[in-house]
N, C-alpha and C positions, 0 to 999 in steps of 0.2 A: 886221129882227131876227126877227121872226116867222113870214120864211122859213126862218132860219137853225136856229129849234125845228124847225120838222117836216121838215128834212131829215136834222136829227141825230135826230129821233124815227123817222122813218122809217130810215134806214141801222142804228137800234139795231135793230129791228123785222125788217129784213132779215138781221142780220146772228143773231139769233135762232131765225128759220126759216131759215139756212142751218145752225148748230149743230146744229137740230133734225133737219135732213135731215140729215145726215152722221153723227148718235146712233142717226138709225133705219135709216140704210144698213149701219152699223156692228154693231147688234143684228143687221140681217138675215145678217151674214156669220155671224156669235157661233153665233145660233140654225141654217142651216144648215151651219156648222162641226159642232156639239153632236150634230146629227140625223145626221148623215154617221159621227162617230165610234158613237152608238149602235149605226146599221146594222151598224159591223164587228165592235162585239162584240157584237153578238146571233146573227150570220151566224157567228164561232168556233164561242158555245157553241154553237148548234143542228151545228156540222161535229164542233166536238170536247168537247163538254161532255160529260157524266155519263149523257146517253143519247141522245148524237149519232150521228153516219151512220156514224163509225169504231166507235161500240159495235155499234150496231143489224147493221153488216156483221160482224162478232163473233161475237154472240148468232147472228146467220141459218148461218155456217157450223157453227157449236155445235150448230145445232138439225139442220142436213143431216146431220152426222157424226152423232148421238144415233140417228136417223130411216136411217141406214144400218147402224147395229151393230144397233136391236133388230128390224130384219127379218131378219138375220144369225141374230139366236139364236132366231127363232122359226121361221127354215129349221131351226135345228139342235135345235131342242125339237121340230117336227113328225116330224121323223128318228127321232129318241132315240122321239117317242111311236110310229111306226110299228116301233121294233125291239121294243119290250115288248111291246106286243099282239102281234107273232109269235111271239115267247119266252113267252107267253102262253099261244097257244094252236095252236102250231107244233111239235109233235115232232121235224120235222126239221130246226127252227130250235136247238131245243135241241139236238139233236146236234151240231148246227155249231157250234154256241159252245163246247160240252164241248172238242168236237176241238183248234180254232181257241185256246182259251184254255189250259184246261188239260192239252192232249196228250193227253187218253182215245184208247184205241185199242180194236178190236173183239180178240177173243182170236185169233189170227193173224197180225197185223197187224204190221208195224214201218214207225216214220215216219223217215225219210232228211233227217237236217238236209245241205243245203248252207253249205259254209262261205263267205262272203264275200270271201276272200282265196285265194290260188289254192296255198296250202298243202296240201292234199289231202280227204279227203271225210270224212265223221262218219257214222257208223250207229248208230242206239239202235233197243231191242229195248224193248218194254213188255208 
């Protein structure tokens, strides 16, 4: 009889540490389950979160276009500033633009508009 306790004490004993192994084989899948799903959403938001790789690629073209128009207008303000200082101090900058803009002519003179279309010729006398 005294056999018959520590076989059934030992088989409980066993069959315990086999529960226990199979609870902590069981957490282990749970827990790298858990860690696997984290990775994928952390790996989203860092692709498409609020200041992911699809903003940041965004924001960078944003910043190349911004970074091509104001050298654009500081071509076109250095322009602008080299026509003033010759309208400035250009005489015959000023005459040009008289001309060019408003039609002045020297007293002699007549300016010959061409017409665009092939209807025939214009002449003005000023």
């Amino acid at each position: 009889m005294a056999r018959s306790n520590t076989n059934a004490g030992a088989k409980q004993s066993n069959a315990f540490v086999r529960l226990y192994e199979r609870s902590r084989l069981g957490w282990r899948k749970v827990a790298t389950g858990a860690a696997a799903l984290l990775a994928i959403a952390m790996g989203y938001h860092v692709i498409f979160g609020q200041n992911g790789l699809t903003v940041y690629q965004q924001k960078r073209q944003d910043a190349q276009s911004l970074d091509n128009q104001l050298r654009s207008l500081q071509r076109e303000n250095d322009l602008l500033k080299g026509h003033v200082d010759r309208l400035q101090s250009d005489p015959n900058a000023i005459e040009h633009q008289a001309r060019e803009e408003l039609h002045y002519t020297r007293p002699g003179e007549v300016i010959v508009y061409m017409p665009t279309t092939a209807s025939g010729t214009t002449t003005a006398k000023h």
